[in-house]
C-alpha angles and dihedrals in degrees: 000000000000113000118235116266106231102207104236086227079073097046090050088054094051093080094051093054088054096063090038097060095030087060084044090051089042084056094054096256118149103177135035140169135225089248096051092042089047098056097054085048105045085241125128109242091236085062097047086054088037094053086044096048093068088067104045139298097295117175140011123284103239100010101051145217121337085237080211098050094046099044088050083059108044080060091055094046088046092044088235088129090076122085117224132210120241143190111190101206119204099011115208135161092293088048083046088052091061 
């Protein structure tokens, strides 16, 4: 079985969705569509379903996206949900400041 061959321009725009719907969650919004989505991004609805498709059926065709779920999602696919262990060397005023 050949594995499916995710274009780097999506991944690119994976990271974009993830602000975008951490700002929508932030504001108390529980659903959006790819239209709505799309137009704060500068992205056509049929590429925001396209990009997602090659993760899972995520959504609900008419009714939209659970801004929570997908956005869950979106961390597991980008690997943001693991914690990583630092060691902040030298650690001046800007190593203070984090």
């Amino acid at each position: 079985m050949l594995a499916l061959e995710i274009p780097e321009v999506v991944i690119d725009r994976l990271p974009i969705y993830v602000r975008a719907l951490t700002v929508l969650e932030r504001q108390g919004r529980d659903v959006v569509n790819s239209q709505e989505l799309g137009g704060k991004l500068g992205v056509t609805p049929a590429q925001i379903r396209k990009d997602l498709s090659y993760f899972g059926r995520f959504g609900k065709q008419g009714r939209g996206y659970n801004v929570k779920r997908l956005l869950e999602e979106l961390h597991q696919i980008l690997g943001i949900t693991r914690e990583w262990s630092m060691v902040l060397v030298g650690v001046g005023q800007l190593g203070r400041a984090i």
